[in-house]
N, C-alpha and C positions, 0 to 999 in steps of 0.2 A: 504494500500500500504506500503510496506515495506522500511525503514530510509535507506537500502544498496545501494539506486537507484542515493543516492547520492553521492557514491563516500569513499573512502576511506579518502582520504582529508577532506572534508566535516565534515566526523563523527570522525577523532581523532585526526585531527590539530599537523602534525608531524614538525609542524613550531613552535608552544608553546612549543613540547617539548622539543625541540633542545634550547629555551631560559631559559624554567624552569633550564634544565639541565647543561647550561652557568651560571645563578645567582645561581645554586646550588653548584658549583664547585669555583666561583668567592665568595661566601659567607665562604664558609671553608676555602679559600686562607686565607682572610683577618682575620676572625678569630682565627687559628690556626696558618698557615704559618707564616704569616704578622704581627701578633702579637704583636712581642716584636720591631715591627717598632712606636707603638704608644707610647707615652709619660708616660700615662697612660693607665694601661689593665690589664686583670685577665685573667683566661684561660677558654676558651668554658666549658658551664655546658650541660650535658647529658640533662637536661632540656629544654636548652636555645634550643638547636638542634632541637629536638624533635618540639618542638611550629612549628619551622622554615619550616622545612623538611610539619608537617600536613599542616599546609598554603598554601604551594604550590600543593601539590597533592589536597588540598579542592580548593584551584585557578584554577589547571588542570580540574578536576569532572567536574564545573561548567559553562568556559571557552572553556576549550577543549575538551571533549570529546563529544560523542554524545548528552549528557543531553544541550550542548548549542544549537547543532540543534534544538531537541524537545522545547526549548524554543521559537525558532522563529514561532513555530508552537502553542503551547498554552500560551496563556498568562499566566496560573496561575505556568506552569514552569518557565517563566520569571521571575515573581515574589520570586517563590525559589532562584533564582539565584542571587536575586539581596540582597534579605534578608541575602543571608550569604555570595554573596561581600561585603555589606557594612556593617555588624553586627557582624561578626562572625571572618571572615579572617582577619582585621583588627588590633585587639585585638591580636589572633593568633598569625600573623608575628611581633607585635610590642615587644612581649615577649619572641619572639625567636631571635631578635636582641641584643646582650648584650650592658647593659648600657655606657658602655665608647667609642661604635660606634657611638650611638645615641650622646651623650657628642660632640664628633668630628664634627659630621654633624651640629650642633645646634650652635653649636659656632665660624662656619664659619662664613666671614666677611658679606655676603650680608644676609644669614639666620639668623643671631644673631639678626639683625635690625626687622626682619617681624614675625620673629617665637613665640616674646611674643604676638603679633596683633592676631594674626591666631588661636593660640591656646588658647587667650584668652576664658574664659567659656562661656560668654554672648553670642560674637561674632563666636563662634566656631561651638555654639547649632543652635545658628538662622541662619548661614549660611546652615550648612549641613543641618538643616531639611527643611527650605526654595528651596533649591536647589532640595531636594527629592520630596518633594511637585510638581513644578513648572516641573518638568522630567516627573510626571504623567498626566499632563493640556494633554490631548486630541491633541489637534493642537500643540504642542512643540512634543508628544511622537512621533506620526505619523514622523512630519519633520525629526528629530533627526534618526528616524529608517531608513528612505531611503536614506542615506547619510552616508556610511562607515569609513569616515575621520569622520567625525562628531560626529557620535555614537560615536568611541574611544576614541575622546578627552572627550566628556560630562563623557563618564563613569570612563576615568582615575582622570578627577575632581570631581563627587560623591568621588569615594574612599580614594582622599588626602583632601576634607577636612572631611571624615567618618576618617581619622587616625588624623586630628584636634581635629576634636569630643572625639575620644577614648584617648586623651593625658591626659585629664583632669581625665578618670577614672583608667586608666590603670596605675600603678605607674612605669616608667621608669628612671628617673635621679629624684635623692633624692631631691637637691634642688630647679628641676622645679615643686616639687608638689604645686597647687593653692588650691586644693579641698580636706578636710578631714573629715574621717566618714560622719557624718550626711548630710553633704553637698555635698558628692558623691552621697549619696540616693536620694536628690532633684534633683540632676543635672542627673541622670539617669530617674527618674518620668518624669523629667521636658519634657527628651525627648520622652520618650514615649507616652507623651499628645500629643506634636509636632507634631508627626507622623501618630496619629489614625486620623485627617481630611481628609487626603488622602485617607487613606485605609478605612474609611467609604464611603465617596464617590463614591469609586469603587464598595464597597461591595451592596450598600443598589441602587444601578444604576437601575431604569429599561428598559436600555435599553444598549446596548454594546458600548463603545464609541470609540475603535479604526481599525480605517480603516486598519491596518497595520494588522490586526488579522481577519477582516472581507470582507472585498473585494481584491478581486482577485487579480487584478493586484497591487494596495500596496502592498501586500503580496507577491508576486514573486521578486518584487521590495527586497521588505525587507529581503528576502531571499538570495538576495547579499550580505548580511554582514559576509554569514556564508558557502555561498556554489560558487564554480568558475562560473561564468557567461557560460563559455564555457560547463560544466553539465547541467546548467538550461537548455540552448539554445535547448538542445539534447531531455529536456524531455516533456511533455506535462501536464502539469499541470494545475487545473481547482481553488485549494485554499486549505487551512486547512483543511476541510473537508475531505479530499482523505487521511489522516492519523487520524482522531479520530472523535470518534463520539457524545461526548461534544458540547451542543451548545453555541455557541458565551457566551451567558452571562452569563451561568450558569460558565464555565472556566473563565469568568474574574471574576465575584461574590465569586468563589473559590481563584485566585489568589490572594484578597483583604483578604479573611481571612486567608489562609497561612503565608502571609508576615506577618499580624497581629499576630498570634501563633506563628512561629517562633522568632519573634523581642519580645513579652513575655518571651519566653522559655530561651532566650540569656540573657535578662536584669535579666531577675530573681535570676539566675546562679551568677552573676556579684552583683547581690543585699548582696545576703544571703553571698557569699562571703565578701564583704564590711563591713557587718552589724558583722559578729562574729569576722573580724580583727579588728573591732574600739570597739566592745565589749570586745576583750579580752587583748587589750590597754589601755582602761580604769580600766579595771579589776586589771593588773601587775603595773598600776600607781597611783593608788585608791589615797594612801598616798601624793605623792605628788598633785595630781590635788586638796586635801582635804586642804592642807596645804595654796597652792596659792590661792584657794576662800577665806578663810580665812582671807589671807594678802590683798588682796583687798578690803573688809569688813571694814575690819582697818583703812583701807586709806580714803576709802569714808564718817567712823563715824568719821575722825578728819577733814573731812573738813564741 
């Protein structure tokens, strides 16, 4: 059965556009326009844009267009979607923001107080991967899915503390850096360990575990997150089945290794990167990092 039954609405969400295209146009104000209202500021880099601009149209793809209906439809599209909300886009718009907006925002009066808490690395990794984990539990996912207000708010909190998480690797204001070289590398593994409980669990299942994907009426249910109530009413629908021909477990068994290969393919990127800027830091400071062992040495044979 063909995805056009539901509607134009439905399949391109001419409501995100109209707000990507508000924070698109509000983002350049402040940037460019606005500028020279801040304290401190440098001028927009061709760079910074670019991250800013992909972020949104990868927020659009995933969000809004059809690819979020087919999600509500197979799991293992859900899974896509969610791997590169909270893995990919993140990282993306945090590096299309230039540093001295993030500065402003951080250093407001009530964010200044919570923002070392939050971002802290311990508490940043174990909140976000606990939270992803505990989003996948069976009886949370289901509930969460037939509940419109609910799903939004869960999924806008995955992704603010998935922008916790990525503060610590993504270098944005000089002085908030916590984590360097080698310690980026653990704290990237770390979470990657974090994360495969879940996405084994799913994968290695024998048996399908959510109702939202597999019976009928949760699943029509569920499909009010994505389509008007007044479309549904119209059409006669029997469950996921009547769009693909994937069974139940085989699409969640897939959607577990997906998110897993994607969430590699991401950290990897992020790895190798990390690894040849702290290599070639070490490299340009050879002398002096030779020098300060040294002086340490000294210190500890005179005591």
């Amino acid at each position: 059965m063909p995805l056009s039954i539901f509607g134009f609405q439905a399949l391109w969400s001419p409501v995100m556009i109209g707000v990507l295209v508000f924070i698109t146009v509000l983002y350049f104000l402040i940037t460019v326009k606005w500028r020279k209202d801040f304290k401190v500021s440098e001028p927009l880099k061709k760079k910074e844009a670019a991250y800013f601009i992909i972020g949104l149209v990868l927020l659009y793809i995933i969000k809004g267009s059809p690819i979020d209906l087919i999600g509500h439809i197979m799991f293992s599209v859900h899974m896509v979607q969610m791997a590169i909300l909270l893995l990919l886009i993140p990282p993306v718009l945090m590096l299309g923001i230039p540093w001295w907006v993030w500065k402003v925002v951080i250093e407001l009066p009530v964010v200044r107080r919570i923002f070392p808490i939050v971002t802290s690395p311990l508490i940043a990794l174990i909140v976000f991967c606990g939270l992803f984990s505990m989003y996948h539990i069976p009886l949370i996912f289901d509930y969460i899915k037939l509940d419109e207000a609910l799903h939004g708010t869960v999924t806008f909190i995955l992704f603010v503390t998935a922008v916790f998480m990525w503060w610590n690797i993504v270098d944005i204001v000089e002085e908030g850096k916590r984590l360097h070289g080698l310690k980026k590398i653990g704290y990237i593994i770390a979470s990657a360990i974090l994360i495969t409980p879940a996405c084994a669990l799913i994968i290695f299942s024998s048996n399908p575990f959510y109702a939202t994907y597999t019976n009928a009426d949760s699943w029509l249910k569920a499909m009010e997150l994505c389509v008007p109530i007044g479309t549904l009413s119209g059409l006669s629908l029997s469950g996921p089945e009547l769009f693909t021909n994937m069974a139940p477990l085989a699409d969640q068994q897939l959607g577990g290794i997906v998110m897993k290969i994607i969430q590699e393919i991401i950290y990897a990127v992020f790895l190798g990167s990390i690894f040849f800027k702290w290599y070639r830091s070490e490299q340009e400071n050879a002398d002096e990092i030779t020098a300060k062992a040294l002086a340490d040495l000294q210190v500890q044979a005179k005591h």
